[in-house]
C-alpha positions in Angstrom: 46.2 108.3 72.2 47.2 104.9 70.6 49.9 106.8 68.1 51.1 107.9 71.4 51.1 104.8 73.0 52.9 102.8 70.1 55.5 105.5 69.8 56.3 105.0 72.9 56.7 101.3 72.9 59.3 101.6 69.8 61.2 104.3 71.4 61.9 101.7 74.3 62.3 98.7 71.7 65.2 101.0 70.6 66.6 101.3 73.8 67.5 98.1 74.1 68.7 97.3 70.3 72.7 96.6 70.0 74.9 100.0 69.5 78.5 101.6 69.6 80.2 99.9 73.2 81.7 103.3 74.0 82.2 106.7 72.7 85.3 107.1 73.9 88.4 105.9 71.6 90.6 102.8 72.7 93.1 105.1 72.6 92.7 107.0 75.7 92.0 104.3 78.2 94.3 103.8 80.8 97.5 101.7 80.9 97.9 99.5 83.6 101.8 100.2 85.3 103.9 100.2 88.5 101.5 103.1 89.8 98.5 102.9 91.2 96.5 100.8 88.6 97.2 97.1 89.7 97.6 95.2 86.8 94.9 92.0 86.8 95.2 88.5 85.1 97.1 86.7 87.8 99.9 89.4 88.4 100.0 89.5 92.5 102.6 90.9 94.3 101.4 89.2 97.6 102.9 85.6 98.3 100.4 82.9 96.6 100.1 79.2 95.6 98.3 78.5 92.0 99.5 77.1 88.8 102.2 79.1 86.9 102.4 78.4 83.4 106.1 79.6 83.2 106.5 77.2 85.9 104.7 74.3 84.6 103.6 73.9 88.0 102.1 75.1 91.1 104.3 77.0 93.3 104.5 79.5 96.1 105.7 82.5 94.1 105.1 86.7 93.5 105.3 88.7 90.6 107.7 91.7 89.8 108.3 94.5 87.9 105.9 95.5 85.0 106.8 92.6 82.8 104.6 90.6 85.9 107.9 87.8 86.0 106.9 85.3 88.6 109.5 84.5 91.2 109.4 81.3 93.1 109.5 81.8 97.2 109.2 79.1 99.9 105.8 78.6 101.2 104.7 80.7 104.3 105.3 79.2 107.4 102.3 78.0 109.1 100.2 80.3 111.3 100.9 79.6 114.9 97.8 77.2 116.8 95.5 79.7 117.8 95.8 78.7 121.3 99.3 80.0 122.1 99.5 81.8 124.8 103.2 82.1 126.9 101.5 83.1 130.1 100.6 80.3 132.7 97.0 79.5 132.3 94.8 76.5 133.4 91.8 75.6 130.7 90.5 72.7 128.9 93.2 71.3 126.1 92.1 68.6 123.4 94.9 66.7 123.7 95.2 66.4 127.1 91.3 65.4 127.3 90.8 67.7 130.6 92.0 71.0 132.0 95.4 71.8 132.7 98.0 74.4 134.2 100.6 75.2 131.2 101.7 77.6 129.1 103.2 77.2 125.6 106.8 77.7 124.9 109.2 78.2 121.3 107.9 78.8 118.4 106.4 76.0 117.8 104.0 76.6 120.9 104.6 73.2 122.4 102.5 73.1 125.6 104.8 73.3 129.1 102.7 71.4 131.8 102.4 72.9 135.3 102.0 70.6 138.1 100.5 71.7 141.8 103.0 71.6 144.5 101.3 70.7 147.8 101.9 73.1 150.6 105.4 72.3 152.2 106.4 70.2 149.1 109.9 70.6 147.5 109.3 72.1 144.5 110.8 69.6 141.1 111.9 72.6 139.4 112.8 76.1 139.7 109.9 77.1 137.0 107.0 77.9 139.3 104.5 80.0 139.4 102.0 81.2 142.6 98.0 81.1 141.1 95.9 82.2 143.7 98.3 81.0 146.7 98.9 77.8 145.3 102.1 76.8 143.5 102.6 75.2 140.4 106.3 73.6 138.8 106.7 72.4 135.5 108.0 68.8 136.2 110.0 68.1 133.8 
């Protein structure tokens, strides 16, 4: 039983004692190319920003073809506020400090502030809108 029993224990020593890393030859791993098998090591073909050695630099760039070349783009223009809706709506905005009517206009989505009209007012501009039977102008 204790033959057994140290047999065992060296055939598991053995286990984890350093051998060959593979059996398969270098030879027939695969190549990375313009196929399917994305090439890794910092060759994107998605805009990024990092540090570009060819650059000296970091830039806003992509890389092309299978040589990986780097190619300098502007940066991305920034996402719009998330807030940005072109419809007339009347919620709570930060700058203002309190709710407002408004919608946001150009691409910049620079807020457009509604103002109530009281019944039998003259509207101040020919932008209105009708919420619930009561009228709002932008008053600009």
């Amino acid at each position: 039983m204790r033959v057994r029993s140290v047999l065992s224990t060296l055939l598991l020593v053995a286990g984890f004692l350093p051998g060959p890393a593979s059996a398969v030859p270098l030879a027939a791993a695969p190549e990375a190319g313009d196929g399917i098998v994305i090439q890794v090591g910092g060759c994107h073909r998605d805009v990024e920003r990092h540090f570009v050695p060819e650059f000296g630099r970091r830039a806003w760039h992509y890389h092309r073809g299978s040589s990986c070349r780097p190619i300098e783009v502007d940066p991305p223009a920034p996402p719009p506020p998330a807030d940005c809706h072109r419809d007339v709506q009347r919620h709570f905005v930060p700058e203002y400090g309190r709710r407002i009517t408004h919608r946001h206009v150009g691409p910049s989505c620079r807020i457009q502030v509604f103002e109530e009209v009281p019944p039998g007012g003259r509207p101040p501009s020919g932008i209105c809108v009708s919420i619930g039977g009561v009228t709002f102008c932008v008053n600009e």
